[in-house]
C-alpha positions as CSV (number, residue, x, y, z in Angstrom):
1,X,-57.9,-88.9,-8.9
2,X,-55.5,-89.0,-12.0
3,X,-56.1,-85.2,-14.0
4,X,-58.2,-86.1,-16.8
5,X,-57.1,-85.6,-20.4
6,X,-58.9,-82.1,-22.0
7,X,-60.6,-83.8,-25.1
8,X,-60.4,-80.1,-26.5
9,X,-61.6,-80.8,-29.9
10,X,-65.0,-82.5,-28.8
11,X,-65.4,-80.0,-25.7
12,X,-65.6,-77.4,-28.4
13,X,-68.3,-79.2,-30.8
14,X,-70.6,-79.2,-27.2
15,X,-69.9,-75.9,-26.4
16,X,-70.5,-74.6,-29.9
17,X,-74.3,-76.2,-29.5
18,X,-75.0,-74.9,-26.0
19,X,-78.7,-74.3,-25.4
20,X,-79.6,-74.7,-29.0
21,X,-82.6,-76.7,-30.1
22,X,-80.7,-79.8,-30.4
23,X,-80.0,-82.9,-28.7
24,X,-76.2,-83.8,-28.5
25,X,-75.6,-87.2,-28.9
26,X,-72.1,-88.5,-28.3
27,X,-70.9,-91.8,-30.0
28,X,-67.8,-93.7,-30.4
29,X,-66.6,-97.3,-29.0
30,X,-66.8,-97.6,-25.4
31,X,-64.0,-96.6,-22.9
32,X,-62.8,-93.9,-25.7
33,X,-63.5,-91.0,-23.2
34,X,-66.9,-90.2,-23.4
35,X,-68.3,-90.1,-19.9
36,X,-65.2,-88.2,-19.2
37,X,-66.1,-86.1,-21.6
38,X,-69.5,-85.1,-19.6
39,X,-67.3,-84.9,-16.7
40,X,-65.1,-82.3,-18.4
41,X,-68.0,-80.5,-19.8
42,X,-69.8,-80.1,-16.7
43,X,-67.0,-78.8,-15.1
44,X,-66.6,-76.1,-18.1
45,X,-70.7,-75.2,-17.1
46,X,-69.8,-74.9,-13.3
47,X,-67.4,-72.3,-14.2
48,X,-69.4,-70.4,-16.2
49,X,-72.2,-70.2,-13.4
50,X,-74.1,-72.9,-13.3
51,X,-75.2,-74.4,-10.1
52,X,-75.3,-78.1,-9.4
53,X,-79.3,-77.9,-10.0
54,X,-79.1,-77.4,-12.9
55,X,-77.5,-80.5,-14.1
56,X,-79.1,-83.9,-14.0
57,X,-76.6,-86.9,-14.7
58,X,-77.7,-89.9,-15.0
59,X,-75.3,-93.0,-16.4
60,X,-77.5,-96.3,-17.6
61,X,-74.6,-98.4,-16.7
62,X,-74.2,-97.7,-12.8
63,X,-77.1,-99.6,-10.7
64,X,-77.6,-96.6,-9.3
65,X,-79.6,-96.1,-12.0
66,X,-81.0,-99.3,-12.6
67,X,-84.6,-98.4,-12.7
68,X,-84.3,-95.7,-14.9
69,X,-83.8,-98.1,-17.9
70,X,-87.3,-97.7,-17.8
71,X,-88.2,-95.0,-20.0
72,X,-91.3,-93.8,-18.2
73,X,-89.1,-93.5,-15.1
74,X,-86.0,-92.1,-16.7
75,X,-88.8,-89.1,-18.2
76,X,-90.2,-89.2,-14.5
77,X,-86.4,-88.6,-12.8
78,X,-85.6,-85.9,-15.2
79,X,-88.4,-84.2,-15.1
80,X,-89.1,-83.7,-11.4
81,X,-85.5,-82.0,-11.4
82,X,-85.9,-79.6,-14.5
83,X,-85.5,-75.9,-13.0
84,X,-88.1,-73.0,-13.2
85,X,-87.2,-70.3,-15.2
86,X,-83.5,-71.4,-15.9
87,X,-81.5,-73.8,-18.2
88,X,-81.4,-77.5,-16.8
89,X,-78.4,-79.7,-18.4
90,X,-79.7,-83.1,-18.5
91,X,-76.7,-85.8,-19.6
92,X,-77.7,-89.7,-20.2
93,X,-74.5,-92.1,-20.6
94,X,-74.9,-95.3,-22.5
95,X,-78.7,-94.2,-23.6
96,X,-79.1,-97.3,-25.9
97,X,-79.1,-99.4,-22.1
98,X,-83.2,-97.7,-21.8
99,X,-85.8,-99.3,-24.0
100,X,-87.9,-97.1,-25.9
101,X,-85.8,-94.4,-24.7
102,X,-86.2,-91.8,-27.3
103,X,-90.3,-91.4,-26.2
104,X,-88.0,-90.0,-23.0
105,X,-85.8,-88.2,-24.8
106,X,-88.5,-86.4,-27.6
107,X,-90.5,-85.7,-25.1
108,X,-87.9,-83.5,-22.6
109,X,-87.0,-82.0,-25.7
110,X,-90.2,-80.2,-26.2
111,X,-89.2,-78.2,-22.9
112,X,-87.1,-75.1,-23.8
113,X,-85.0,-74.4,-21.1
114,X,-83.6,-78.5,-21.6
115,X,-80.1,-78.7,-22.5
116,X,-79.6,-82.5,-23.9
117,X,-76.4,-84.7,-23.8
118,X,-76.7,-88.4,-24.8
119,X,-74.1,-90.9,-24.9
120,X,-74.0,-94.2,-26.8
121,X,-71.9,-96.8,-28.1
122,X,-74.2,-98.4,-31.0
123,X,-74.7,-96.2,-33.9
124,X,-77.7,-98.5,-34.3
125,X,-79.4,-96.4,-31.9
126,X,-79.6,-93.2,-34.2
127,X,-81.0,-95.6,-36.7
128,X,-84.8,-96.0,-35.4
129,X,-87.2,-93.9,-33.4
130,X,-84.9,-91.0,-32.8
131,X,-83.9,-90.2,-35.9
132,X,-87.2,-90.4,-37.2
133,X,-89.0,-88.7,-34.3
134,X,-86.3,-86.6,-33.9
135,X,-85.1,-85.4,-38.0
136,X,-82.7,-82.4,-38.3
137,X,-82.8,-81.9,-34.4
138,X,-79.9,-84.0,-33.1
139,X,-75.9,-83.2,-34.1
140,X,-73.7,-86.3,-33.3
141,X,-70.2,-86.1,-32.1
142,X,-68.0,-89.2,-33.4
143,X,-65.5,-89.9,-30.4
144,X,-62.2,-91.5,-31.1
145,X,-59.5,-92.8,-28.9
146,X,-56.7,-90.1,-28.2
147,X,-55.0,-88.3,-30.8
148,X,-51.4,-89.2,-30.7
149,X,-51.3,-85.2,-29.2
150,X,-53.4,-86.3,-26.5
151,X,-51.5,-89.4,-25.6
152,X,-48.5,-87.0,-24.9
153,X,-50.6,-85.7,-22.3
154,X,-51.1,-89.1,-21.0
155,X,-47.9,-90.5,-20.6
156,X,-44.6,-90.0,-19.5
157,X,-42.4,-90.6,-22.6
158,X,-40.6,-87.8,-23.5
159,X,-38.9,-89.1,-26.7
160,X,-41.6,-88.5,-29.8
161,X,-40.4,-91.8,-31.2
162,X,-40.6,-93.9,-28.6
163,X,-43.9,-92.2,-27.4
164,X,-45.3,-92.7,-31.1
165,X,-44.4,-96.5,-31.3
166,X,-46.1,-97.0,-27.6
167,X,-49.0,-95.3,-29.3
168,X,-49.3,-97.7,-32.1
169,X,-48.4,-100.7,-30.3
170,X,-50.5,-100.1,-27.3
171,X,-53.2,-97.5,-28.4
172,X,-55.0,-94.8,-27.4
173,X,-57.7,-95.9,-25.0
174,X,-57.1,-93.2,-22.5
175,X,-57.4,-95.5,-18.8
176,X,-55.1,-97.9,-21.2
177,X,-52.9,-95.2,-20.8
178,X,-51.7,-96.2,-17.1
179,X,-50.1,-99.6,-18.2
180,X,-47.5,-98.4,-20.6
181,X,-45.2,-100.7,-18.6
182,X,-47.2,-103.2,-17.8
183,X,-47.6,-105.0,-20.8
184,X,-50.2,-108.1,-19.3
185,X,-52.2,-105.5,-17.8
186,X,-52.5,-104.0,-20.3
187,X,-53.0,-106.7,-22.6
188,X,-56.0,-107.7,-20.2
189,X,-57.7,-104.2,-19.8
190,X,-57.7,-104.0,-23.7
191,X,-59.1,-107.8,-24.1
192,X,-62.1,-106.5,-21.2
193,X,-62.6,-103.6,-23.9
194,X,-63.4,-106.1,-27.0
195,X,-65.2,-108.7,-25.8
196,X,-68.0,-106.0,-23.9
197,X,-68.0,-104.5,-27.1
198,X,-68.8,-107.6,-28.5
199,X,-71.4,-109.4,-26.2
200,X,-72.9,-105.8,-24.8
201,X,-72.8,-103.9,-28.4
202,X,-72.9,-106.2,-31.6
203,X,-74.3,-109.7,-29.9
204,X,-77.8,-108.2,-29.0
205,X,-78.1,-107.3,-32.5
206,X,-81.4,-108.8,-33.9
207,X,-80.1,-112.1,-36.1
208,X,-77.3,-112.2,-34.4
209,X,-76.0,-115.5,-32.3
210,X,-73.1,-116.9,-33.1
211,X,-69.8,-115.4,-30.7
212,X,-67.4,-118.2,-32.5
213,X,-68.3,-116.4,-36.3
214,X,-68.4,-112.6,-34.9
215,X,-65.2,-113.4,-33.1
216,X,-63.9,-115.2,-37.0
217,X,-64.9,-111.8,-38.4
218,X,-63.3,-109.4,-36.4
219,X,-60.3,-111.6,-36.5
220,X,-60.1,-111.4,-40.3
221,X,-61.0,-107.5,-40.7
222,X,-58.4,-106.8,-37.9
223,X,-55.7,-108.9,-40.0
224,X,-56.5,-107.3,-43.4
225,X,-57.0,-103.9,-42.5
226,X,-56.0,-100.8,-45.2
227,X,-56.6,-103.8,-47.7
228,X,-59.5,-104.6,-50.2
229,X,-62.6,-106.9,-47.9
230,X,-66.2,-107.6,-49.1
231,X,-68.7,-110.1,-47.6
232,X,-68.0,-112.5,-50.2
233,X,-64.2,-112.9,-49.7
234,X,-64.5,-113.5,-45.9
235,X,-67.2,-115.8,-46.5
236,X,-65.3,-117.7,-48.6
237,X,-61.8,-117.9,-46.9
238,X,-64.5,-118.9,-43.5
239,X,-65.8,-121.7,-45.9
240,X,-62.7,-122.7,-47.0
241,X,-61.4,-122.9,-43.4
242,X,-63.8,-125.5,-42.8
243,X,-66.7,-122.9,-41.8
244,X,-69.5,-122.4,-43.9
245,X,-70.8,-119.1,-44.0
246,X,-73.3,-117.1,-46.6
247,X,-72.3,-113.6,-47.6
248,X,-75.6,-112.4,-46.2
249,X,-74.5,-113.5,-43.2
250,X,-71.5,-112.0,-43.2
251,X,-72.9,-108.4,-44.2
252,X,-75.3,-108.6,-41.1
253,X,-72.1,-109.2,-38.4
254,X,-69.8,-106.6,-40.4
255,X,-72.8,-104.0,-40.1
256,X,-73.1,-105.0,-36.6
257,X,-69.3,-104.3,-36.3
258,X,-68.9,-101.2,-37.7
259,X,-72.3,-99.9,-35.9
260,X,-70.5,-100.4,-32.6
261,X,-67.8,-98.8,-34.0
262,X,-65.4,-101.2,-33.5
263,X,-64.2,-101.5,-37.1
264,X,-65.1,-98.0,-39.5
265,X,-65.9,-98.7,-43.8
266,X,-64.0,-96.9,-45.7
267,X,-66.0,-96.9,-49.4
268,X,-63.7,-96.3,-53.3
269,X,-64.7,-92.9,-54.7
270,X,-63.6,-92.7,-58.2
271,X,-61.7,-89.3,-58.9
272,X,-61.9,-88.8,-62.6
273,X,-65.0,-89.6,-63.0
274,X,-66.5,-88.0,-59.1
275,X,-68.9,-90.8,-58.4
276,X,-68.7,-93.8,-55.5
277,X,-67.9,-96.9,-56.5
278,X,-69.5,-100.0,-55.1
279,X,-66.3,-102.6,-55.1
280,X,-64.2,-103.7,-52.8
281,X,-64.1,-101.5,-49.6
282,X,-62.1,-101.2,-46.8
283,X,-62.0,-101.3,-42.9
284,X,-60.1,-99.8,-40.3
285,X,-60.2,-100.2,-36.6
286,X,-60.6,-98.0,-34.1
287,X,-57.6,-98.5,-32.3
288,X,-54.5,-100.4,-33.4
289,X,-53.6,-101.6,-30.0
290,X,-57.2,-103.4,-30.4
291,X,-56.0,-105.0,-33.2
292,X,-52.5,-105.8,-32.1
293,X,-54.5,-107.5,-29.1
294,X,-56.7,-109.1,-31.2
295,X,-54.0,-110.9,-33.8
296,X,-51.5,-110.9,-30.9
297,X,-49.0,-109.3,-32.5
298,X,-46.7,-106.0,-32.6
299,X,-44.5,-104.0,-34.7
300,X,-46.1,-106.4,-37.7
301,X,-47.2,-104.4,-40.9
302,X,-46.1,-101.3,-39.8
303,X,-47.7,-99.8,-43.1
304,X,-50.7,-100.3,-42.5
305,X,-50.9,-99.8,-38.9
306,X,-49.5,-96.4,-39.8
307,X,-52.7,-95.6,-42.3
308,X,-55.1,-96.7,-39.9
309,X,-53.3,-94.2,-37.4
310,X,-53.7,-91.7,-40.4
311,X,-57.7,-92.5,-41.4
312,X,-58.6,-92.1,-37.4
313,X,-56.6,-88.4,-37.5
314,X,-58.6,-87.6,-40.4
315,X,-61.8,-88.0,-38.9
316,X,-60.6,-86.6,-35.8
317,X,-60.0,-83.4,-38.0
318,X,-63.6,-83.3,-39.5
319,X,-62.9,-85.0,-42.5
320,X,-65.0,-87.3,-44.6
321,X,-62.8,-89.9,-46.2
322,X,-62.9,-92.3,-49.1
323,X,-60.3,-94.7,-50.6
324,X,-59.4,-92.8,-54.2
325,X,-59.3,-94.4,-57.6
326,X,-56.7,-92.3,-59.5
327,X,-56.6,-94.0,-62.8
328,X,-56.3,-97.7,-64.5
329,X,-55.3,-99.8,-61.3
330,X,-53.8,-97.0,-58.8
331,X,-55.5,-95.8,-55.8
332,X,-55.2,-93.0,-53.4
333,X,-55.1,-94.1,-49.8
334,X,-56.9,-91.3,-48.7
335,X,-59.5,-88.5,-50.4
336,X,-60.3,-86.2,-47.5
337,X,-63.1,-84.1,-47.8
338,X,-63.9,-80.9,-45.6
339,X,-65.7,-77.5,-46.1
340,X,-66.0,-78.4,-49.7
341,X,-62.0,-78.5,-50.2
342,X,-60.4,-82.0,-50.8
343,X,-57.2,-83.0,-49.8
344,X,-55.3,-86.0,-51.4
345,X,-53.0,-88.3,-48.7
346,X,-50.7,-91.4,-49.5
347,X,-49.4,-92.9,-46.5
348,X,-45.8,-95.0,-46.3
349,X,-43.8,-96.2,-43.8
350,X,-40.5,-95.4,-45.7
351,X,-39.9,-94.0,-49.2
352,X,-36.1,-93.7,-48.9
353,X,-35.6,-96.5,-52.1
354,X,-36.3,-94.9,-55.0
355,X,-38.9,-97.0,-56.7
356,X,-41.0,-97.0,-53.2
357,X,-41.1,-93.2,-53.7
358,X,-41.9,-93.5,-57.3
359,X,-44.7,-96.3,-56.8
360,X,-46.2,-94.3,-54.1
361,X,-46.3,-90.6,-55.6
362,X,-47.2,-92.4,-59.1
363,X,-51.3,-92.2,-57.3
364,X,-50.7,-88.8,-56.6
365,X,-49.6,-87.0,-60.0
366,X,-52.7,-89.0,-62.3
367,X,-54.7,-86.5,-60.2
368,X,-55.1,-83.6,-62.4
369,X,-56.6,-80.7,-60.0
370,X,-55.0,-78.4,-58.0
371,X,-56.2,-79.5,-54.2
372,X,-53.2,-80.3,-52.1
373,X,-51.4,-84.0,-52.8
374,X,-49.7,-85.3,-49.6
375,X,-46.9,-88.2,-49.2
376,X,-46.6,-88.9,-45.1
377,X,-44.2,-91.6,-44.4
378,X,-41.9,-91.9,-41.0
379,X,-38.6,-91.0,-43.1
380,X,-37.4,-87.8,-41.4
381,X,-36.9,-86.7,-45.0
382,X,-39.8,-83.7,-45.6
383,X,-40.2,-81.5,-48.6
384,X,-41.6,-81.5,-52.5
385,X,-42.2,-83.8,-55.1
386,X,-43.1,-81.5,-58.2
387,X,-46.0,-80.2,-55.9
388,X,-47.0,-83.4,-53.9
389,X,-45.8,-82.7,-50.2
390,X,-44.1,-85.0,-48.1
391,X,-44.2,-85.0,-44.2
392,X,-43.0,-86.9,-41.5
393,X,-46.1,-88.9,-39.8
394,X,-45.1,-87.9,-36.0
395,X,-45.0,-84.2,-36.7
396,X,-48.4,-84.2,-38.9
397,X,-50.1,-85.6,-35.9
398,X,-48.4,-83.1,-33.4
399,X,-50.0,-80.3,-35.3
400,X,-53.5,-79.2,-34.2
């Protein structure tokens, strides 16, 4: 067996709730690493002394399992293997596959010595029962793709230019890692990816029927990401294509979309005046090999391939994000929130012309307070702009 990639950073976030009072629930697009990640994480118990009794796995996409997607059974299986007088560690992958499963779920909850890990790829799922049967007693974990620090554990390219343009070309799914030189493999395993995402995890979707528009959608979010989308505009340019679509319509498939976190919203926050706005918003996807797949293209709008890469590191790091409006028509790509400090982030390939660098830190210095202003671009050029910091991209995402 290959060695599996340590996912450190979401190893930690389950190890930090370890036999608390609350249900772990692990989400992210499917194949980003999360059974792994119970793989991993069971290893880390065994180590610390825990027996092989004490842990129930069960994975709702393995017929193995098949009669567990009901939820009576599933409550039935667990339950007849729960330990006496000692922590069991019960881990469901791909939950959302069991009807009704949270009435399983709540009710192993009410045990003490259950430890519960939960897996799924629809953020739809957190939506109903469970979080209303289940308020304040369930942290989720947001799974990504690998870092671009993981990759380099992943592959064999030594050069950290190279590797990073392999990264953004190819992406990060980890078992996509294997086929760095095998370009049609790859190009295949990636394609398997998007369409189970999109007849397993967006299709099933209540109002939701039509694979040709979905597939329209995706298309157009994937081609215009980092820029300005709303309902209305891809309803239009689908209408004007000779497609007629409502913006109702629309909204329903992009919620759909963003719920099976294919594609992530990125809302304007205005900075001067500290409220959310409701224009225009953005999207980014969760991988940009996905979207070089999808448009069947590579090393095309470099710029904002490279923000996605940045938006995707921010969450990675805990961040909350928003797109930031800095004053009369200026934005800040990025206004990253965490532990109640904001950072500011503008993101260019290259700022070596002189009105690129102006243009770009222009955002930047209408922002009057003193939280830290960052210019990343992939110019090996690094220092300071009157207080706004620039950094090269490849070495802001080596750093931990």
């Amino acid at each position: 067996m290959d060695k599996l990639i340590e996912r450190k950073t979401y190893l930690k976030q389950l190890a930090m709730w370890r036999e608390t009072e609350m249900i772990k629930v692990v989400t992210g697009v499917r194949r980003c690493g999360k059974s792994t990640l119970f793989e991993l994480y069971i290893e880390q118990l065994k180590h610390s002394g825990v027996t092989d009794k004490q842990i129930v796995f069960v994975n709702l996409e393995d017929e193995d399992f098949a009669e567990l997607l009901d939820y009576k059974k599933l409550h039935e299986y667990v339950k007849a293997r729960i330990q006496k007088d000692k922590w069991t560690y019960v881990f469901v992958d791909e939950i959302q596959n069991c009807k009704e499963y949270e009435r399983a779920i709540s009710s192993l909850y009410l045990r003490k010595t259950v430890d519960i890990y939960i897996t799924g790829s629809n953020a739809y799922m957190l939506s109903g029962e469970l979080a209303t049967k289940l308020t304040a007693r369930y942290i989720e974990v947001d799974m990504l793709p690998l870092s671009f620090a993981e990759y380099g554990e992943a592959v064999k390219t030594t050069d950290k230019r190279e590797r990073f343009h392999q990264y953004m070309n190819m992406g990060a799914f980890p078992y996509a890692a294997r086929f760095v030189d095998n370009s049609l493999a790859h190009s295949q395993y990636l394609e398997g990816i998007y369409n189970t995402v999109l007849v397993k995890d967006v299709m099933p979707r209540e109002g939701l029927n039509d694979i040709t528009l979905l597939k329209s959608i995706a298309g157009f979010l994937a081609g215009n990401v980092g820029s300005p989308v709303s309902a209305k505009k891809i309803a239009d340019t689908l209408t004007s294509n000779g497609r007629p679509t409502g913006s109702a319509t629309v909204d329903t498939y992009l919620e759909a979309l963003t719920d099976a976190y294919l594609f992530y919203k990125v809302n304007r926050y205005d900075i001067k005046g500290k409220m959310h706005l409701k224009t225009e918003s953005k999207y980014y996807i969760c991988d940009t090999g996905l979207r070089n797949m999808i448009l069947g293209t590579v090393n095309k709008d470099i710029g904002h391939q490279i923000e996605n890469i940045v938006y995707l590191e921010l969450l990675r790091r805990g961040y909350t994000v928003h797109i930031g409006k800095s004053g009369r028509g200026t934005e800040v790509d990025f206004v990253a929130t965490r532990d109640k400090k904001t950072e500011y982030y503008q993101v260019s390939a290259s700022v070596l012309d002189e009105n690129t660098l102006e243009r770009e830190l222009a955002p930047l210095k209408q922002v009057k307070d003193n939280y830290p202003k960052i210019l990343i671009t992939l110019d090996d050029f690094t220092g300071d702009h009157d207080g706004i910091s620039q950094v090269n991209l490849i070495d802001w995402l080596n750093r931990a």
